[in-house]
C-alpha positions in Angstrom: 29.5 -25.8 10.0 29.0 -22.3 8.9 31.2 -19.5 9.4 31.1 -15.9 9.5 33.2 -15.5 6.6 32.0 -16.2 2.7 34.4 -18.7 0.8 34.8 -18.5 -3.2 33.0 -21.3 -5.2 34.7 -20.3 -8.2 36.3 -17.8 -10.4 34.7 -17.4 -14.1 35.1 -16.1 -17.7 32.1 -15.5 -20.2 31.3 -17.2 -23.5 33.6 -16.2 -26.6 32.2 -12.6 -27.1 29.6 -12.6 -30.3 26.9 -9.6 -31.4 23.3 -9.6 -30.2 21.8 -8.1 -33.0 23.6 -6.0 -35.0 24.4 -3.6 -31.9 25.2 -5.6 -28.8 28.6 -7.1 -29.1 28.5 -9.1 -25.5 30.1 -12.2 -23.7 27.4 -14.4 -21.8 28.4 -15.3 -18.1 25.7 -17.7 -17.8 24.0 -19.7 -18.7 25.8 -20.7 -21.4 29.5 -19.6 -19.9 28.5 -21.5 -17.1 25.7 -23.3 -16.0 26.0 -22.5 -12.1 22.1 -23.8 -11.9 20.0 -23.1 -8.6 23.7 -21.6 -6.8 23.3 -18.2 -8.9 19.4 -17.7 -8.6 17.3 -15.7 -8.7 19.3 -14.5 -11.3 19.2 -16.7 -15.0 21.5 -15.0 -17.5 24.3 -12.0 -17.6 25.5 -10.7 -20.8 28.0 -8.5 -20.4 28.7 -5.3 -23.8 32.0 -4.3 -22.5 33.4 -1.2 -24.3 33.2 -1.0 -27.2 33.7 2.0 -29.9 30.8 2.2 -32.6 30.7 4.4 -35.7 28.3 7.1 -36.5 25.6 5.6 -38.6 22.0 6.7 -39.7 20.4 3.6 -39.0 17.8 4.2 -36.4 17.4 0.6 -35.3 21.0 -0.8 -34.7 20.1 -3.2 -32.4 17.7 -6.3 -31.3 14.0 -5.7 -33.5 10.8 -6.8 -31.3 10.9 -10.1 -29.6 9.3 -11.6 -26.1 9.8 -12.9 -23.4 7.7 -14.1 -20.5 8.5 -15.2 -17.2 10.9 -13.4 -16.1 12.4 -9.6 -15.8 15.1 -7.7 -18.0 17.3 -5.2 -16.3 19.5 -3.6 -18.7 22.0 -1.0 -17.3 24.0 1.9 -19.2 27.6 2.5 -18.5 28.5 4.5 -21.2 26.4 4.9 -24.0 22.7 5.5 -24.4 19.9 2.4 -25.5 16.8 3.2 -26.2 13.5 0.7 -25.5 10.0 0.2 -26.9 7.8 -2.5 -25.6 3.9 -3.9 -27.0 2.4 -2.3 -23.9 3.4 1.6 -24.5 6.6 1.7 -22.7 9.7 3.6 -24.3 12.5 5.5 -23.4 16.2 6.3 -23.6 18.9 5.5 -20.7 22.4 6.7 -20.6 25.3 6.3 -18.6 24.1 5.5 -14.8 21.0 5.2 -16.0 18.8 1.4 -15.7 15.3 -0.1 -17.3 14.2 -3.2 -15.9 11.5 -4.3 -17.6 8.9 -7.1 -16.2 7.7 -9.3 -18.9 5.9 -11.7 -16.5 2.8 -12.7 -18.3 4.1 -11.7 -22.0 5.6 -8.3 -23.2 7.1 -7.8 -27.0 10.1 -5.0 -26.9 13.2 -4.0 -28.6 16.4 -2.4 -27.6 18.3 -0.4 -29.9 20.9 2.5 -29.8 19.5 5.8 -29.2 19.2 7.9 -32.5 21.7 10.5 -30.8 24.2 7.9 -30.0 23.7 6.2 -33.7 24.6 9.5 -35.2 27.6 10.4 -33.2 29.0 7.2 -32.8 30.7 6.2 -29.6 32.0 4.0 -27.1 29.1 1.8 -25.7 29.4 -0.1 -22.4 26.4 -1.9 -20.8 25.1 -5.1 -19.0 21.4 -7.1 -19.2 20.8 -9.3 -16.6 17.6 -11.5 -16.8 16.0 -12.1 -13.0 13.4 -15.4 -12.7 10.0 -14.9 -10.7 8.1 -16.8 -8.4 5.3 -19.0 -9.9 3.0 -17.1 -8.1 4.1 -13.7 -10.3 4.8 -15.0 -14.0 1.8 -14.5 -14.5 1.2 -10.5 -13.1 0.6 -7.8 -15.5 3.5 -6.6 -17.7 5.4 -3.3 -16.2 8.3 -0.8 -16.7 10.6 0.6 -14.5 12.7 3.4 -15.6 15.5 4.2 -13.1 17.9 7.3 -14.1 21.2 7.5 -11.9 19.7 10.6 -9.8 17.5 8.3 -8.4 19.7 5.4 -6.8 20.9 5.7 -3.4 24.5 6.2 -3.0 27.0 5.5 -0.2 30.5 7.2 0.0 33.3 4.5 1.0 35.6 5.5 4.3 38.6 6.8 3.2 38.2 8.3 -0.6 38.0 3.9 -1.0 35.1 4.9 -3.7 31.5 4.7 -3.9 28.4 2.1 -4.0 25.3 3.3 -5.8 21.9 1.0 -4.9 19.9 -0.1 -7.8 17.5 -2.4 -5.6 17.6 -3.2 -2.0 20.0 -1.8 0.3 23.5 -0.8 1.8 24.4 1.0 4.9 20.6 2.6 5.2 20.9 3.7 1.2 17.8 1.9 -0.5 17.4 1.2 -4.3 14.6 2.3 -6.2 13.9 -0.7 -8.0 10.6 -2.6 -6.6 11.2 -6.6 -7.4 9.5 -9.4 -6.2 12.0 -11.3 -4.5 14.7 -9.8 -2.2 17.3 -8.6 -4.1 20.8 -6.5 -4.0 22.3 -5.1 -6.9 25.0 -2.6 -6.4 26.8 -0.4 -8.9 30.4 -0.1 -7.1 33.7 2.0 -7.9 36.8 1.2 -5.8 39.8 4.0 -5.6 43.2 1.6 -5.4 43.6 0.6 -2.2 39.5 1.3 -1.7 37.8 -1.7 0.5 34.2 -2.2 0.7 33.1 -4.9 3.3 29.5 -7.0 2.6 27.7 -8.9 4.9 24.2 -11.1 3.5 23.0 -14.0 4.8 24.6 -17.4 4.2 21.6 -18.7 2.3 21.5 -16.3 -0.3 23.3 -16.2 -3.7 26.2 -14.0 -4.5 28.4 -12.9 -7.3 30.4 -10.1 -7.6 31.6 -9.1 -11.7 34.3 -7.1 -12.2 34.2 -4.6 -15.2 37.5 -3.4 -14.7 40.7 -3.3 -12.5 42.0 -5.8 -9.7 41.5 -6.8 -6.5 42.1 -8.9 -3.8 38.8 -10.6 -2.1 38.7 -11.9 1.5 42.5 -10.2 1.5 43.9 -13.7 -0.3 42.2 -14.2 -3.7 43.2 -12.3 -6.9 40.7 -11.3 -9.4 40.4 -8.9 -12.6 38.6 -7.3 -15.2 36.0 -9.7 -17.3 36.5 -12.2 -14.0 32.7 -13.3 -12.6 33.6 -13.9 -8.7 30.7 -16.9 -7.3 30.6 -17.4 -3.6 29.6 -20.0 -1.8 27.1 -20.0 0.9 29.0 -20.9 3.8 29.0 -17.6 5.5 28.0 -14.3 5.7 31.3 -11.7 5.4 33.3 -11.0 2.5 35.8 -8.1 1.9 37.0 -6.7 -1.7 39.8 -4.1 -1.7 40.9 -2.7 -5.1 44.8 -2.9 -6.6 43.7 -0.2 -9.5 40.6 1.8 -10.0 38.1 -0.8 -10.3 34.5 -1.1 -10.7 32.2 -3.9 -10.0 28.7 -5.2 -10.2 27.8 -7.4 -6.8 24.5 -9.3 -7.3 22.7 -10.9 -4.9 19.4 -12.6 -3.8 16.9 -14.9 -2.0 17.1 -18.4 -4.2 13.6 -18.9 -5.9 13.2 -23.0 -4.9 11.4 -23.8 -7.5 11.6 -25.8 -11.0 12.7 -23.6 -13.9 12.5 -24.3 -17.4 14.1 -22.2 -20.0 13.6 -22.3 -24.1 14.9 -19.2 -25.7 13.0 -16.1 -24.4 10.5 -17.5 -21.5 11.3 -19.2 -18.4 8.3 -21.1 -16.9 8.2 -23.9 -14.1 7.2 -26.6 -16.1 8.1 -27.3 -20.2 3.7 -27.5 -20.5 4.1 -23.6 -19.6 6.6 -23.1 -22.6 4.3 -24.7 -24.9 1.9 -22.6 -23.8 4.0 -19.3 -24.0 5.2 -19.9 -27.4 1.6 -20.5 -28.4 0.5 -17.6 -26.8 3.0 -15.6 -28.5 2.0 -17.0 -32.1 -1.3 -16.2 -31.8 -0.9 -12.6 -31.0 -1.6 -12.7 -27.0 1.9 -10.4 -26.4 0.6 -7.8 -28.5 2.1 -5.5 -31.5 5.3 -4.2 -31.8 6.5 -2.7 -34.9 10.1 -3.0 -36.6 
């Protein structure tokens, strides 16, 4: 029987942290942390670049060179830091902290991702997250697109009390809208917690949710402890769920409408069926996703 309140499926580190690249040093939640299959989608991978403190270099491409993808989006978001992207269909620009590209490969896109040139030279602490969202049959196919979001642009909501702040990179909270325009409903909120700060969600039962915590501790449903580099799943067995902050935290909370459909995944494209990845991987050989250069 369902209940009003949201119950925790589980509690979750990342993969041993390794480099993406030569300028991405992350820790994968899933898949390969965890397989949490059809109970995290829409959502199909989370690799998490905690901070980390870079020299200055004069490299202008310290990061991941041109590769594709198709079938899905990439949402990249800058905490600290600035990345800058260039993609086969004339797309490019550089986000910094607050900032967020998300990128829809769909039928086939070619990009890199790379530390800005600014940030290469100075050298710095970078701290960032890419999550990778699946799409409906019915849209991996659309055109390619590009959506660059700059923190100005997100919708924010102050927390009662001086508990903190939620900012809205795509749907909604408390009448505050993202700007990001996806395919399938989705939340994704950017949220800082004061200690002792509480923020109280509400989404319906049948919908996926995690909440990652980047830093500090809290206490969810007023019972369960969890801390920084934890990945919080839920189960969908209700609709409520409180988190209330021990220190100064900050937390990602993901969200979403399942996509009930078959998804197969080989390296960079997720497709429905493995015919599709043949296809996509011939596609890509014979020059369909366009040029990128180095």
């Amino acid at each position: 029987m369902e209940t009003r309140q949201r119950s925790i499926s589980g509690i979750y580190r990342g993969a041993p942290f390794h480099w993406v690249g030569d300028g991405f040093r992350v820790t994968n939640y899933f898949p390969s942390g965890t397989d949490f299959g059809p109970k995290i989608s829409p959502y199909i991978l989370l690799d998490y670049h905690a901070p980390h403190v870079y020299p200055p270099t004069e490299s202008q491409h310290r990061g991941v060179g041109p590769h594709p993808h198709r079938g899905f989006e990439t949402v990249t978001l800058a905490f600290e830091g600035s990345i800058a992207h260039h993609d086969s269909i004339g797309n490019g620009g550089v986000i910094g902290p607050g900032d967020v590209q998300w990128m829809t490969a769909a039928s086939g896109i070619l990009h890199k991702e790379y530390h800005s040139t600014e940030f290469a030279r100075t050298g710095g602490t970078m701290h960032m997250m890419q999550i990778w969202v699946n799409l409906p049959k019915a849209h991996k196919m659309d055109p390619p697109r590009y959506q660059p979001i700059v923190a100005s642009q997100m919708g924010q909501v102050e927390l009662p009390n001086g508990g903190g702040w939620v900012r809205v990179i795509a749907g909604s909270y408390q009448g505050a809208k993202g700007p990001a325009v996806t395919f399938t409903p989705i939340n994704m909120f950017d949220i800082l917690l004061e200690p002792q700060g509480r923020i109280d969600l509400s989404f319906p039962a049948h919908e996926n949710t995690a909440v990652a915590v980047l830093k500090g501790d809290v206490k969810i449903n007023g019972a369960t402890s969890a801390a920084a580099l934890d990945f919080v799943l839920f189960e969908n067995d209700g609709q409520d769920f409180s988190v209330e902050a021990q220190t100064e935290t900050h937390l990602l909370l993901l969200n979403g409408e399942p996509i009930h459909e078959p998804a197969v995944q080989y390296g960079p494209f997720v497709m429905n069926t493995k015919q599709e990845i043949r296809e996509a991987i011939e596609d890509f050989n014979s020059g369909k996703f366009g040029h990128l250069d180095d």
